[in-house]
PyMOL Python script that loads the backbone (N, CA, C, O; Angstrom):
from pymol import cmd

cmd.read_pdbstr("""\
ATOM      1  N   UNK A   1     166.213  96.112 105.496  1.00  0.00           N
ATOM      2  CA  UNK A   1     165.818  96.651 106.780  1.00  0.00           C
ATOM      3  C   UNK A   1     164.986  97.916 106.599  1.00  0.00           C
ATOM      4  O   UNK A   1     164.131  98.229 107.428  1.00  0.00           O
ATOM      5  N   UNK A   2     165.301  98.811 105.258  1.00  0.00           N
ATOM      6  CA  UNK A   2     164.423  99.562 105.342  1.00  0.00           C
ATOM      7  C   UNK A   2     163.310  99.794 104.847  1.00  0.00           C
ATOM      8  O   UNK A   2     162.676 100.848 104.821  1.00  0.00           O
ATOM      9  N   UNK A   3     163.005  98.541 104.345  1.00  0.00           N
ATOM     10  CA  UNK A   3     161.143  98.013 104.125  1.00  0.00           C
ATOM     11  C   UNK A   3     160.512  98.020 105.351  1.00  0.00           C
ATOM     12  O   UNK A   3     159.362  98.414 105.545  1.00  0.00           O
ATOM     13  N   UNK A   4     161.361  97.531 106.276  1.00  0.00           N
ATOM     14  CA  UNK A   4     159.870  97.114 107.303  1.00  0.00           C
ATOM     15  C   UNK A   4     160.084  98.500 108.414  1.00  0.00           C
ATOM     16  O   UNK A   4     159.476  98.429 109.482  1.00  0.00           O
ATOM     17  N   UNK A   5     160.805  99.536 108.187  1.00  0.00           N
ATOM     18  CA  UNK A   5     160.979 100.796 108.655  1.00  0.00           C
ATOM     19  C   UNK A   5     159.438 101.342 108.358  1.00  0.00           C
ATOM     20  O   UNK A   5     159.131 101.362 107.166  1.00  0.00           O
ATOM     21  N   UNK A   6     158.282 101.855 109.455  1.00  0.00           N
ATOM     22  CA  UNK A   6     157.230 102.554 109.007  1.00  0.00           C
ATOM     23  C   UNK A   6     156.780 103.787 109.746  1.00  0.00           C
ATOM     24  O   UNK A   6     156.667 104.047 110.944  1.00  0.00           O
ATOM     25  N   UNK A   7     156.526 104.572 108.449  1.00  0.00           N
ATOM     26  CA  UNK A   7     156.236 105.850 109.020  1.00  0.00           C
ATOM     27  C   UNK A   7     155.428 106.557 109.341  1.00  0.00           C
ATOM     28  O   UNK A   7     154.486 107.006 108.688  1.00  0.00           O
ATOM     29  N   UNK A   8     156.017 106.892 111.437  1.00  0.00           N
ATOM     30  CA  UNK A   8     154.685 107.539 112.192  1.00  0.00           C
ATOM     31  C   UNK A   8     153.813 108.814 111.571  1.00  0.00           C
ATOM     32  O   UNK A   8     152.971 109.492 112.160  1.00  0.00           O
ATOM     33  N   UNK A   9     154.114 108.887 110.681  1.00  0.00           N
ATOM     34  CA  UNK A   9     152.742 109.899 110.042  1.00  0.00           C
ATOM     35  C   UNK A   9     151.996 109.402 109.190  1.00  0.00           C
ATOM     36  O   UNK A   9     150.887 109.883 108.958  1.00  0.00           O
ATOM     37  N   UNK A  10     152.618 108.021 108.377  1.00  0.00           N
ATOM     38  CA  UNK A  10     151.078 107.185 107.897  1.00  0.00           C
ATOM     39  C   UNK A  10     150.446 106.120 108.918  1.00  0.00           C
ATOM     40  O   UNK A  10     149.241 105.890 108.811  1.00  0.00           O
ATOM     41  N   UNK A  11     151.192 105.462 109.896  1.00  0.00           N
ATOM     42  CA  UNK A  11     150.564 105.634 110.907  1.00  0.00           C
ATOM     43  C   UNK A  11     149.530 106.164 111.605  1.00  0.00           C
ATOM     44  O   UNK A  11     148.474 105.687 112.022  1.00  0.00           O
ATOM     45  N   UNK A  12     150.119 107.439 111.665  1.00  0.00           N
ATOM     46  CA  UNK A  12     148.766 108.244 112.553  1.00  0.00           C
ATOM     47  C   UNK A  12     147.547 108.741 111.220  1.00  0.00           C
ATOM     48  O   UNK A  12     146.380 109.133 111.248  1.00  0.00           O
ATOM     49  N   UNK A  13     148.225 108.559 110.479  1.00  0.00           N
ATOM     50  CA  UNK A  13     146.753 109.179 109.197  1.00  0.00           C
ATOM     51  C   UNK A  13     146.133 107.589 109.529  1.00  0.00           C
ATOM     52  O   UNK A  13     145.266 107.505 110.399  1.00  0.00           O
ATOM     53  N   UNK A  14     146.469 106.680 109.014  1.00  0.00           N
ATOM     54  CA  UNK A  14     145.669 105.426 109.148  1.00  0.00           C
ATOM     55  C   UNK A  14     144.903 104.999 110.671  1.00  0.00           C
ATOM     56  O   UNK A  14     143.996 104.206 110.923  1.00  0.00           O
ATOM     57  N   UNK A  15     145.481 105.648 111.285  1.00  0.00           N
ATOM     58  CA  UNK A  15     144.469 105.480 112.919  1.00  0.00           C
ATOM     59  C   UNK A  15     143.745 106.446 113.038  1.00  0.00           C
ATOM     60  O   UNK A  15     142.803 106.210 113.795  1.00  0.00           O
ATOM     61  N   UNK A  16     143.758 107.712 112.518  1.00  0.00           N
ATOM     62  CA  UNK A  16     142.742 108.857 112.348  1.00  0.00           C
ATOM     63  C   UNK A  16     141.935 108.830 111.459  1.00  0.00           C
ATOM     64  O   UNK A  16     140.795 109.155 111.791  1.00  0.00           O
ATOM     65  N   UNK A  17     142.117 108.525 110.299  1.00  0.00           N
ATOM     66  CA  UNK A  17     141.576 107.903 109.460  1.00  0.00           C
ATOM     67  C   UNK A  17     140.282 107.021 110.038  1.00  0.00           C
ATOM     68  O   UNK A  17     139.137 107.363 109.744  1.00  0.00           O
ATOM     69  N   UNK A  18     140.606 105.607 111.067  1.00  0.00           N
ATOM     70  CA  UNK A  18     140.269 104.854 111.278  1.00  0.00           C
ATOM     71  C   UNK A  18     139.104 105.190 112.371  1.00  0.00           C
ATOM     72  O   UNK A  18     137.960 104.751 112.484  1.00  0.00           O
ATOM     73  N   UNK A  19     139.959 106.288 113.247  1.00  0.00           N
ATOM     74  CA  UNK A  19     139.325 106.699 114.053  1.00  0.00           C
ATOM     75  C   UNK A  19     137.926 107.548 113.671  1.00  0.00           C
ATOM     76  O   UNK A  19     136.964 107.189 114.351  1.00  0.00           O
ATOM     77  N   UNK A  20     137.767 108.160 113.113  1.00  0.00           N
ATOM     78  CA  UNK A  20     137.390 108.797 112.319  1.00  0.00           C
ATOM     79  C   UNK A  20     135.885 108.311 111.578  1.00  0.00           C
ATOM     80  O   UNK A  20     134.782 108.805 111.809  1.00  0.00           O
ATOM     81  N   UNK A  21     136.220 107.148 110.585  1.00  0.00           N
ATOM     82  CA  UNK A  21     135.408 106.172 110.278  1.00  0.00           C
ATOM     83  C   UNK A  21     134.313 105.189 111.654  1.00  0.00           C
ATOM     84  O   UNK A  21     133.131 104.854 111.738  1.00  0.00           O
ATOM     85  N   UNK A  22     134.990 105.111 112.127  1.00  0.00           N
ATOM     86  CA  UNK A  22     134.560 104.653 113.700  1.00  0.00           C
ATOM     87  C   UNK A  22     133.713 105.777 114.173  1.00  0.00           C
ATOM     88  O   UNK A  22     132.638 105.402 114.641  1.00  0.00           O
ATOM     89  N   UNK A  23     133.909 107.004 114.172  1.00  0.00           N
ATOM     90  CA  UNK A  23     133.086 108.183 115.116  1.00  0.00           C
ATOM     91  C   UNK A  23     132.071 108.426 114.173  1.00  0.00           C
ATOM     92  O   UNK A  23     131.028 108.663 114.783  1.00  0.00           O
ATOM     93  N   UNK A  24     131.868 108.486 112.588  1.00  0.00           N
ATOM     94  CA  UNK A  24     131.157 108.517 112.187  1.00  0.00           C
ATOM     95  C   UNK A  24     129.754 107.726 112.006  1.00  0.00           C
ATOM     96  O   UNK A  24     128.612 107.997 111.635  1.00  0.00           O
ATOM     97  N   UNK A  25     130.540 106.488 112.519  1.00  0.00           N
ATOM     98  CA  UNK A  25     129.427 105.397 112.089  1.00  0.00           C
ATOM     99  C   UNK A  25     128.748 105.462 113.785  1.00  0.00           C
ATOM    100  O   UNK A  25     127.610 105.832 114.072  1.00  0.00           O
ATOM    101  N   UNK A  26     129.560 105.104 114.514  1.00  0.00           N
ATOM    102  CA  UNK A  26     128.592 105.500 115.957  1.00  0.00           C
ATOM    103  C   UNK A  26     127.462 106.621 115.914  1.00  0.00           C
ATOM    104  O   UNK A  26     126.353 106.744 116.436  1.00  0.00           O
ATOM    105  N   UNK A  27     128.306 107.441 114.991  1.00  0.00           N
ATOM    106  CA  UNK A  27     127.335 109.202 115.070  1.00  0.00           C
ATOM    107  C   UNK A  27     125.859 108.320 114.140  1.00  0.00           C
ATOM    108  O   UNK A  27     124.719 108.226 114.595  1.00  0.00           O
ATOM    109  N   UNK A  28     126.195 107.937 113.183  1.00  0.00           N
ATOM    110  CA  UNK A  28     124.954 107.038 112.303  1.00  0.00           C
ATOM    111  C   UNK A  28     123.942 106.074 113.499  1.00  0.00           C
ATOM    112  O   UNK A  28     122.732 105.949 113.693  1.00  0.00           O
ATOM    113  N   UNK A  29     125.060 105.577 114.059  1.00  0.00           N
ATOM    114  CA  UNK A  29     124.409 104.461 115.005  1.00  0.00           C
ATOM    115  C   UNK A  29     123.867 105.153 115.919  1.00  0.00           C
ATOM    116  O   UNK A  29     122.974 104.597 116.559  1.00  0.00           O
ATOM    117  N   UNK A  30     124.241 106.605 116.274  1.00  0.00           N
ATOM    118  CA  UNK A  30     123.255 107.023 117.272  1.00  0.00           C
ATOM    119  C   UNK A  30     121.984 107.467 116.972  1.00  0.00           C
ATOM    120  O   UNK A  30     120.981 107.251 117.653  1.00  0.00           O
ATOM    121  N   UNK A  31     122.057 108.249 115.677  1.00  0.00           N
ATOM    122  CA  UNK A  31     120.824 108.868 114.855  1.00  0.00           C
ATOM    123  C   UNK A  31     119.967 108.003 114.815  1.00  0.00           C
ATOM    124  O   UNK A  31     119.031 108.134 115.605  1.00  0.00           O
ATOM    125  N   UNK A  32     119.972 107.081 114.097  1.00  0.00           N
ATOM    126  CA  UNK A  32     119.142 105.494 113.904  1.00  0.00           C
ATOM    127  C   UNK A  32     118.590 105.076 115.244  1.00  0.00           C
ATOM    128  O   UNK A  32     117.514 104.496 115.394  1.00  0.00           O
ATOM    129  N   UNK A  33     119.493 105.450 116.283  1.00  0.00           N
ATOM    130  CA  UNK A  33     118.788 104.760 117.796  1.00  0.00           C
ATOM    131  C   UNK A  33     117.522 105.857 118.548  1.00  0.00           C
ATOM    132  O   UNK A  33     116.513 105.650 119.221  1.00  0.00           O
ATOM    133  N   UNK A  34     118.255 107.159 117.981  1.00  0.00           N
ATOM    134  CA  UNK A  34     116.976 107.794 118.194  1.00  0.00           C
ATOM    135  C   UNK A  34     116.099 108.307 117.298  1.00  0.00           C
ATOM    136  O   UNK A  34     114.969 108.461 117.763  1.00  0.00           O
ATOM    137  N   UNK A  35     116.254 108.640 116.108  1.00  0.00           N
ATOM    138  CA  UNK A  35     114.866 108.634 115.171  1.00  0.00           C
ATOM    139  C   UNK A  35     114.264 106.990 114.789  1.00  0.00           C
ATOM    140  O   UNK A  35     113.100 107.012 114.389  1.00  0.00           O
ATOM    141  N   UNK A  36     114.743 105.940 114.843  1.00  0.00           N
ATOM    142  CA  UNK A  36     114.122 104.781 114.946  1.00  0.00           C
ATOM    143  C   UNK A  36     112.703 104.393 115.451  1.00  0.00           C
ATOM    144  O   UNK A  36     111.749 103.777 114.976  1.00  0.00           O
ATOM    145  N   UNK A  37     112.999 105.062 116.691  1.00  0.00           N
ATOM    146  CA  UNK A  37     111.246 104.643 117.573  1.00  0.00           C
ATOM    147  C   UNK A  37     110.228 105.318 117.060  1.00  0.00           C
ATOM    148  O   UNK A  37     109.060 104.934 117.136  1.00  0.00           O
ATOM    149  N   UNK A  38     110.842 107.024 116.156  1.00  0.00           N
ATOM    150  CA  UNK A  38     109.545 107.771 116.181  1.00  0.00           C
ATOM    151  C   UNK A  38     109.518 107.328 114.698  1.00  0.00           C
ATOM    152  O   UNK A  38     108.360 107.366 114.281  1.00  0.00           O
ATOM    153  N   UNK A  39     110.439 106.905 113.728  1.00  0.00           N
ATOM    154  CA  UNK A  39     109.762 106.299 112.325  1.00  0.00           C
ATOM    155  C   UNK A  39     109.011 105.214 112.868  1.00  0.00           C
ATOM    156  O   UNK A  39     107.858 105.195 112.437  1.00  0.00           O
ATOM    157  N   UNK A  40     109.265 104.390 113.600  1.00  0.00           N
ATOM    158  CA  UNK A  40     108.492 103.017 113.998  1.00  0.00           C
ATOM    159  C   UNK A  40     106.508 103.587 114.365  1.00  0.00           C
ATOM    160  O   UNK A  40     105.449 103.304 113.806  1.00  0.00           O
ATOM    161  N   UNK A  41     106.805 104.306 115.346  1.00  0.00           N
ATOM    162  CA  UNK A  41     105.861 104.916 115.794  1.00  0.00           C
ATOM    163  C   UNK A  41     104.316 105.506 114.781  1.00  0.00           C
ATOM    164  O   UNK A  41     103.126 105.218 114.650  1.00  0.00           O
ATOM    165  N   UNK A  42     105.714 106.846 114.063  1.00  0.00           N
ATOM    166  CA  UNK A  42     104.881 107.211 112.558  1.00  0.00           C
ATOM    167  C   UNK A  42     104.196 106.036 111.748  1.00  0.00           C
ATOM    168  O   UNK A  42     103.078 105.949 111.240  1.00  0.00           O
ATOM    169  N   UNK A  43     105.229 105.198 111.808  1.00  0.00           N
ATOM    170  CA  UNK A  43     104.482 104.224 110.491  1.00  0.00           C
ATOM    171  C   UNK A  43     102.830 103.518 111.021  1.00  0.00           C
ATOM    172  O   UNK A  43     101.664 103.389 110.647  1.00  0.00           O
ATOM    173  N   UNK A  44     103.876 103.177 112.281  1.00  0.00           N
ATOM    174  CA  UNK A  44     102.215 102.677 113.146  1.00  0.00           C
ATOM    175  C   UNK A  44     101.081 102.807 112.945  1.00  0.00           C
ATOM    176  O   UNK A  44     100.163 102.152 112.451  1.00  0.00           O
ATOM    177  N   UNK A  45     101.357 104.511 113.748  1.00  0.00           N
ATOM    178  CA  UNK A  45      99.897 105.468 113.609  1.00  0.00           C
ATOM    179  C   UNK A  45      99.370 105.703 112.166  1.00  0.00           C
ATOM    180  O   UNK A  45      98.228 106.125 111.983  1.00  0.00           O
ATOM    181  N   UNK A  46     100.278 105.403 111.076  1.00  0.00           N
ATOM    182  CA  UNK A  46      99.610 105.763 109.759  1.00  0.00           C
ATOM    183  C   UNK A  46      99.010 104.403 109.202  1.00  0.00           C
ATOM    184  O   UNK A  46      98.067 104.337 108.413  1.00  0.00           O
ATOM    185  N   UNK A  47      99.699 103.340 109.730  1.00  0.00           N
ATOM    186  CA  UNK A  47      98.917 101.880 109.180  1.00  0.00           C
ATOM    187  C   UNK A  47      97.742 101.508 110.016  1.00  0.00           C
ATOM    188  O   UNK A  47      96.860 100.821 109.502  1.00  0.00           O
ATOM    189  N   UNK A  48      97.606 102.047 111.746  1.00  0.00           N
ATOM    190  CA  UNK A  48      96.276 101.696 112.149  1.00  0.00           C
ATOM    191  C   UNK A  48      95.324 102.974 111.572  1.00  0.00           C
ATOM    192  O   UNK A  48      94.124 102.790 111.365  1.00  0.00           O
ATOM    193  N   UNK A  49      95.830 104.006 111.384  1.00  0.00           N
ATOM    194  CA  UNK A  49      94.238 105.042 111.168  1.00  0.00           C
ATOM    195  C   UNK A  49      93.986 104.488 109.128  1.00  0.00           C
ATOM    196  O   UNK A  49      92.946 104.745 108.523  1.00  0.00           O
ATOM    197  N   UNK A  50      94.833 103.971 108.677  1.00  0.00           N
ATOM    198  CA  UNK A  50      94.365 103.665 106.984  1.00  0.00           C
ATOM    199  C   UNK A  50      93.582 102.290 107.527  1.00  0.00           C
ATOM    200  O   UNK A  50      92.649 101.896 106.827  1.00  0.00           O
ATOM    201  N   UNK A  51      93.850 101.676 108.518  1.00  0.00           N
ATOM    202  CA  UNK A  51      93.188 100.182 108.478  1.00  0.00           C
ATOM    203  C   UNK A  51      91.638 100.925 109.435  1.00  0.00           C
ATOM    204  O   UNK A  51      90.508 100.456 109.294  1.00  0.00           O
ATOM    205  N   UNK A  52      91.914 101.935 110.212  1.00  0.00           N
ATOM    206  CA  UNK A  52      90.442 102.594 110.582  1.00  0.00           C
ATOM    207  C   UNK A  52      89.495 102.639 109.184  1.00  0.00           C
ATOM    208  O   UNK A  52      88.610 101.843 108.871  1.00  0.00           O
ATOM    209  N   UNK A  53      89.951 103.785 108.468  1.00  0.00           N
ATOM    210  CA  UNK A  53      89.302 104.205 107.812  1.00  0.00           C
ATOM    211  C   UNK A  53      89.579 102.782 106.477  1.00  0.00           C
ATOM    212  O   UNK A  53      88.477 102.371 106.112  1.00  0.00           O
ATOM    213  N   UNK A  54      90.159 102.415 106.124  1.00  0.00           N
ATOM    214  CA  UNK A  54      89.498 101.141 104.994  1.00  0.00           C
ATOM    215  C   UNK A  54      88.053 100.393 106.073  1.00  0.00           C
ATOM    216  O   UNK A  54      86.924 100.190 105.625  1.00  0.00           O
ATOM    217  N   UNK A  55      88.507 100.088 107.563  1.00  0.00           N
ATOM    218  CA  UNK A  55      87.215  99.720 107.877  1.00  0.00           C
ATOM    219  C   UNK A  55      85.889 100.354 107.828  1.00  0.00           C
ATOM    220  O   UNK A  55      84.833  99.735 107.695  1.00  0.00           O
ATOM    221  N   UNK A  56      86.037 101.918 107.970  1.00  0.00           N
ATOM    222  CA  UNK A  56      84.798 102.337 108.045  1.00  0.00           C
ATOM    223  C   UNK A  56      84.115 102.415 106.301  1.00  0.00           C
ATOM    224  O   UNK A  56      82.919 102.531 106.032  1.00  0.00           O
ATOM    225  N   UNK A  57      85.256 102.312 105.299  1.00  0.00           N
ATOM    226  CA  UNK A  57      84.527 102.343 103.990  1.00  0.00           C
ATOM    227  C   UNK A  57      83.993 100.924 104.021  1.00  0.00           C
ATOM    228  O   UNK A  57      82.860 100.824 103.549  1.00  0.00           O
ATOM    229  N   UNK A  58      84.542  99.803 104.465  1.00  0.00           N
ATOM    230  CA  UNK A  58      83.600  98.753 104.463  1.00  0.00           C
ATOM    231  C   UNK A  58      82.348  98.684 104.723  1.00  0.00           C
ATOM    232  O   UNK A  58      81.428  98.270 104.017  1.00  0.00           O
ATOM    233  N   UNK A  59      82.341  99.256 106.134  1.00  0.00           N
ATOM    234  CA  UNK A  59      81.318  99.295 107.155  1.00  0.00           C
ATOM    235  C   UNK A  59      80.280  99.957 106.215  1.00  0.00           C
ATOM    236  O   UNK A  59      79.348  99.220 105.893  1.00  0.00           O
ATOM    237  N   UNK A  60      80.274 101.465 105.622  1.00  0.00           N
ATOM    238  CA  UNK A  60      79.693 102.075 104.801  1.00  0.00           C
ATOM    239  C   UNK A  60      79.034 101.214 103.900  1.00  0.00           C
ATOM    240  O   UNK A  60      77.839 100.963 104.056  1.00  0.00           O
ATOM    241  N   UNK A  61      79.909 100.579 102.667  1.00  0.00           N
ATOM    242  CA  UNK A  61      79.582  99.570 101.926  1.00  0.00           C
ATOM    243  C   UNK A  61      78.723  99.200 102.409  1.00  0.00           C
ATOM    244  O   UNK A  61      77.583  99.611 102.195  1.00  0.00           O
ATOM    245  N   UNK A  62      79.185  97.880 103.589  1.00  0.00           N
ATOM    246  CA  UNK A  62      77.967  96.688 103.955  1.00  0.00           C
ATOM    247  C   UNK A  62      76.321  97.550 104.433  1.00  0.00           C
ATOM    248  O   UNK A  62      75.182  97.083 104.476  1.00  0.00           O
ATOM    249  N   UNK A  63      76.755  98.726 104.686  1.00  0.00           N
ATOM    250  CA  UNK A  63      75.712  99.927 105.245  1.00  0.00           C
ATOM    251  C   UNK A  63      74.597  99.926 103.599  1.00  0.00           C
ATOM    252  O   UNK A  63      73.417  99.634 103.404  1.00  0.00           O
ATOM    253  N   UNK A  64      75.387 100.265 102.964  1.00  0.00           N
ATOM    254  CA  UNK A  64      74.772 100.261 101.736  1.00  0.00           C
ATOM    255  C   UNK A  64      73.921  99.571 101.014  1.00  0.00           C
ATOM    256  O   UNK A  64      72.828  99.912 100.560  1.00  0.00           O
ATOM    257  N   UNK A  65      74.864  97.934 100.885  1.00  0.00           N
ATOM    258  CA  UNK A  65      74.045  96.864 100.779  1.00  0.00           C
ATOM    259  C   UNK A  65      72.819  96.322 101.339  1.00  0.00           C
ATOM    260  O   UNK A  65      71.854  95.728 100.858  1.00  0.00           O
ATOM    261  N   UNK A  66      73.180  96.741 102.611  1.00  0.00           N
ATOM    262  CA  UNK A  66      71.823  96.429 103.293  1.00  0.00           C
ATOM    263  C   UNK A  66      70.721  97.524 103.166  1.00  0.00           C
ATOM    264  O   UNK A  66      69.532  97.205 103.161  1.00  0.00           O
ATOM    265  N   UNK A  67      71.005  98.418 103.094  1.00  0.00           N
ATOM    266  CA  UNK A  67      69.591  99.625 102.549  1.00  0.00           C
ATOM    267  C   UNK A  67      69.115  98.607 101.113  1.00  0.00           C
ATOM    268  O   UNK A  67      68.149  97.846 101.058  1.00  0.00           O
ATOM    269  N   UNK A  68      69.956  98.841 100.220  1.00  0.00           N
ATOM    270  CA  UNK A  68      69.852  98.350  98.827  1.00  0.00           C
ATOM    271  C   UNK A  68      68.663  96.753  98.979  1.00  0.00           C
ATOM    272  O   UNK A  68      67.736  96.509  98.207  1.00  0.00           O
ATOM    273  N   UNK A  69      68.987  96.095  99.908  1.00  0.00           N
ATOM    274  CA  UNK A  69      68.514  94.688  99.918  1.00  0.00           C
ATOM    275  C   UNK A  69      67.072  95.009 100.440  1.00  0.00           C
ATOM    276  O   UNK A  69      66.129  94.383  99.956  1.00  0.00           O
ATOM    277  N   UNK A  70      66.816  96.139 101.593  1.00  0.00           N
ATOM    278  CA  UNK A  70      65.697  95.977 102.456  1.00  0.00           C
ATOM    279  C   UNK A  70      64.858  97.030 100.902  1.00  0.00           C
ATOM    280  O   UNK A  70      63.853  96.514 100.413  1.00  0.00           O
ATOM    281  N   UNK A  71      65.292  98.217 100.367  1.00  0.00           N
ATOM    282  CA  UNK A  71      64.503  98.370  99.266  1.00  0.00           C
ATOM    283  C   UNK A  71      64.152  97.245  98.050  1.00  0.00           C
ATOM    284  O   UNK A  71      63.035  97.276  97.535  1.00  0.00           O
ATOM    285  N   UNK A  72      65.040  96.367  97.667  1.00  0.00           N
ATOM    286  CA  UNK A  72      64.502  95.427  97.206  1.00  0.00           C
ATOM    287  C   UNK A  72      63.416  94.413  97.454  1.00  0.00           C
ATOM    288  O   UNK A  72      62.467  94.175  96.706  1.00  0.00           O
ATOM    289  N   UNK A  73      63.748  93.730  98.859  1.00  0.00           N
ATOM    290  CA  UNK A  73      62.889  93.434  99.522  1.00  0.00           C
ATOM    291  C   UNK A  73      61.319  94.095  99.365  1.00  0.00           C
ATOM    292  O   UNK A  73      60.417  93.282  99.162  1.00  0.00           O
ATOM    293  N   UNK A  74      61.063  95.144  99.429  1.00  0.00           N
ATOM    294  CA  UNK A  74      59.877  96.138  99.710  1.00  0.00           C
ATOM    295  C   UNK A  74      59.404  96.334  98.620  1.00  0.00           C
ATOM    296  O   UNK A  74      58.184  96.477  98.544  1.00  0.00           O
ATOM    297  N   UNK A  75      60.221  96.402  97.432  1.00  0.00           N
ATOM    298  CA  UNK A  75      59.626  96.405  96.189  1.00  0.00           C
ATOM    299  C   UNK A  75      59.001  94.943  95.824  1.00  0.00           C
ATOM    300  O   UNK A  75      57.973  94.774  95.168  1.00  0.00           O
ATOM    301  N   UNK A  76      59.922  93.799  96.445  1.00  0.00           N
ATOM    302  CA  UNK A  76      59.627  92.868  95.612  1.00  0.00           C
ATOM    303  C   UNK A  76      58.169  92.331  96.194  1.00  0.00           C
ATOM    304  O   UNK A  76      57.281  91.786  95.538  1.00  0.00           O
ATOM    305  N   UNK A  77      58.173  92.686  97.832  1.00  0.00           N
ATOM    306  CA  UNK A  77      56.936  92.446  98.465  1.00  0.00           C
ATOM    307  C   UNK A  77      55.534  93.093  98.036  1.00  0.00           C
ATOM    308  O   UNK A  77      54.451  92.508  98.053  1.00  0.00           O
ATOM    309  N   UNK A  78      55.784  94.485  97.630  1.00  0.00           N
ATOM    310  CA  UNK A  78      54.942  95.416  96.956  1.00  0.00           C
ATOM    311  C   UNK A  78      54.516  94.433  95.036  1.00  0.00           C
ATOM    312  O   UNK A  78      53.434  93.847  95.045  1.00  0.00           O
ATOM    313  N   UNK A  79      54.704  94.413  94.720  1.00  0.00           N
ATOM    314  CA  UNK A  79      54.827  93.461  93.495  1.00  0.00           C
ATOM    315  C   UNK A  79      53.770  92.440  94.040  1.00  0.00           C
ATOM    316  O   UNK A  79      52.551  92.531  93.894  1.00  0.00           O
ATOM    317  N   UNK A  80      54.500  91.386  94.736  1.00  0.00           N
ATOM    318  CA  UNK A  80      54.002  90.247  94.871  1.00  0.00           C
ATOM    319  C   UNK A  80      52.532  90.187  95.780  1.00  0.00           C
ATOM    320  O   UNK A  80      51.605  89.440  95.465  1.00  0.00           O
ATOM    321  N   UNK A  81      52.505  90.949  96.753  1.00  0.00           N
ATOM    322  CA  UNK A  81      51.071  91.412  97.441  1.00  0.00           C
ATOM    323  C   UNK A  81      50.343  92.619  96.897  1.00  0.00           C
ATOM    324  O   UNK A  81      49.276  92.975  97.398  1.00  0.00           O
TER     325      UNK A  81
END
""", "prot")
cmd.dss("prot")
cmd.show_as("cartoon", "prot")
cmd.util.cbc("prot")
cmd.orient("prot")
């Protein structure tokens, strides 16, 4: 009979304990609910302005090529006439 005798102070450590574990993780779960949107946000704004600017080095590039082609062009016309 006095096995299944249990005692209200490990009891209450194991529900405070419990409790405890529980308030912490809500406290996690709240942090996450509000810095969430503005990491979401951050990442955003940093993957559309790198996909800006990789476009404008393209743009540059193809900018390039085409100078490069119309001087070729002009030379090769100069040559041939």
């Amino acid at each position: 009979m006095s096995s299944l005798y249990l005692n209200p102070r490990v009891l209450n450590l194991g529900v405070s304990s419990l409790h405890k574990k529980a308030a912490t993780s809500s406290m996690y779960y709240q942090l996450w609910g509000i810095y969430l949107p503005f990491f979401l946000i951050r990442f955003i704004l940093e993957a559309s302005s790198h996909m800006l600017v990789v476009q404008r080095k393209q743009q540059s590039q193809a900018l390039r090529w085409k100078k490069l082609n119309l001087v070729q062009e002009k030379l090769v016309l100069r040559f041939f006439l």
